[in-house]
C-alpha positions in Angstrom: 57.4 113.5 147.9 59.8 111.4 149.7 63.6 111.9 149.9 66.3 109.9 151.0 67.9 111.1 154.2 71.2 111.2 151.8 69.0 114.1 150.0 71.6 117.0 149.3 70.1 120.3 151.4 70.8 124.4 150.7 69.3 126.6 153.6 68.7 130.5 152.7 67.8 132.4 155.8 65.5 135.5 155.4 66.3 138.5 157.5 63.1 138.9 159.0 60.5 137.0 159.2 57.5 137.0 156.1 54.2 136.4 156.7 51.1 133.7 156.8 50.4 135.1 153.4 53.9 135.8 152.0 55.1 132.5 152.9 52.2 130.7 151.2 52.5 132.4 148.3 56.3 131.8 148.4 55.4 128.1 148.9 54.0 128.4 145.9 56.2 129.7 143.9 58.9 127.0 145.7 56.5 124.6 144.4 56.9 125.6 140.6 60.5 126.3 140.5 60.9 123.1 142.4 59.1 121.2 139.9 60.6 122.4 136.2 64.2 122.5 138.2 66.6 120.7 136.2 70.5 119.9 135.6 71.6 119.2 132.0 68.1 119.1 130.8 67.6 116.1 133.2 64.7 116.7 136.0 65.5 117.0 139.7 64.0 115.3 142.2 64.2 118.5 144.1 61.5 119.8 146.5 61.0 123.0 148.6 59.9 124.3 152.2 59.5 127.5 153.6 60.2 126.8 157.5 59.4 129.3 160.4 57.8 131.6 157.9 61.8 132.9 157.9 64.0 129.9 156.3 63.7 128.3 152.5 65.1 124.8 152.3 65.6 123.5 148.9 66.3 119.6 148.7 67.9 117.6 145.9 67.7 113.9 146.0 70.5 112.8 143.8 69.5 109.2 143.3 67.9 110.2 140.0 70.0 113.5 139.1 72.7 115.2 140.6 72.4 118.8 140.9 74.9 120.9 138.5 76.5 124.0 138.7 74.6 125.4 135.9 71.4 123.8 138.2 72.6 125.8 141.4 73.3 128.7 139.5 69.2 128.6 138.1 68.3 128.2 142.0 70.5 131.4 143.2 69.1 133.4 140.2 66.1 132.4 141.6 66.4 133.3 145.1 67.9 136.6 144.0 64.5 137.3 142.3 62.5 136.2 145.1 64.7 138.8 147.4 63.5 141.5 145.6 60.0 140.6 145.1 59.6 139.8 149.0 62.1 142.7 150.0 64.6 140.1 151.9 67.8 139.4 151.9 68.6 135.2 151.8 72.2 135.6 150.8 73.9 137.2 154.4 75.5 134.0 156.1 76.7 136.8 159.3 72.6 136.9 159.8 72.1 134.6 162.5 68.9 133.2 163.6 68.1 131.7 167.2 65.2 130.9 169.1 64.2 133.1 172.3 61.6 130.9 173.6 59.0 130.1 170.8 60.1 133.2 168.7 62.8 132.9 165.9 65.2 136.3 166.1 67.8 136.5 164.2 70.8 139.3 164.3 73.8 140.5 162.7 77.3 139.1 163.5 77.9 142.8 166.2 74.6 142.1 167.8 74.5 138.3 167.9 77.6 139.0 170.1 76.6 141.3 172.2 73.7 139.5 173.2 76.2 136.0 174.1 78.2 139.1 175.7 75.2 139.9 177.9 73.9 136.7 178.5 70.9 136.5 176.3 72.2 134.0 174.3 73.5 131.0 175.9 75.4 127.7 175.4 72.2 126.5 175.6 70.4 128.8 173.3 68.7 126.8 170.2 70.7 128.6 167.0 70.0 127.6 163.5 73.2 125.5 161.6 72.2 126.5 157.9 75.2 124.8 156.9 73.6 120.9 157.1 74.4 119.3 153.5 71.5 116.8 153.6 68.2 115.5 154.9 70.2 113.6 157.9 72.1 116.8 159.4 68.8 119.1 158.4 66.5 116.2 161.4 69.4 116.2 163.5 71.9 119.0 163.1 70.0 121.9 162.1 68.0 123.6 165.2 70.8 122.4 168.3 72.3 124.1 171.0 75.2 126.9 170.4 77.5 124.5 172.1 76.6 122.0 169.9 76.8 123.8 166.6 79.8 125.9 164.7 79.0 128.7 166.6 80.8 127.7 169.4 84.1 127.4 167.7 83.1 131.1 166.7 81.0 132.5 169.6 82.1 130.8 172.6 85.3 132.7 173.8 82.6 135.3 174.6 80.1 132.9 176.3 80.2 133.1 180.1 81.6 130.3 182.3 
């Protein structure tokens, strides 16, 4: 399925990682929810992807039918059953994720700063901006540098100089 890059974009963020096998089978069930997901009985042009085995991105593309709050609201209730059947947590924006070479950590708000306190994490460090509101920011604002995301405003009094 193709999507224009206008496509409206919700990241959730597991706290660890699931995996080969509980990421299929949540592709699967993605795949359904994505495909009877509608907005005052009109269908979505909506789609699903679980990324890194860590991240769910659900994608709207509005052209056709604009996502509702009563539609959000089905894809939350959702996710909240898919926490507790996986036993994850997709709902805690102070979990933050970066990358440590080719592996994808991710920390609470405490520890994410002590780690920029002690120099693990970097300006340069790859974190993960799960607040991109479509396809566009997902390709180009999503996985960028701390000192290019909002986690410098938040982080970068603590990064050293």
């Amino acid at each position: 399925m193709r999507f224009s890059e206008n496509s409206r974009v919700w990241i959730y963020q597991s706290n660890k990682a699931l995996n080969d096998q509980q990421a299929e089978e949540l592709q699967q069930k993605l795949n359904d929810f994505t495909q009877s997901w509608t907005a005052h009985d009109h269908q979505l042009l909506a789609g699903a992807q679980v990324k890194y085995n860590r991240f769910i991105i659900l994608v709207v593309d509005e052209s056709q039918a604009g996502a509702s709050g009563c539609s959000i609201d089905k894809s939350v209730r959702f996710l909240k059953d898919i926490e507790t059947e996986f036993g994850i947590d997709l709902f805690d924006r102070f979990n933050l994720a970066y990358r440590d070479g080719e592996q994808i950590l991710s920390a609470p708000r405490a520890q994410f700063e002590e780690l920029i306190s002690n120099g693990k994490i970097t300006a340069d460090t790859i974190v993960f901006n799960n607040l991109v509101k479509d396809l566009n920011e997902l390709q180009t604002k999503w996985e960028v540098p701390l000192k290019n995301s909002w986690h410098q405003q938040m982080f970068g009094k603590l990064l050293a100089i």
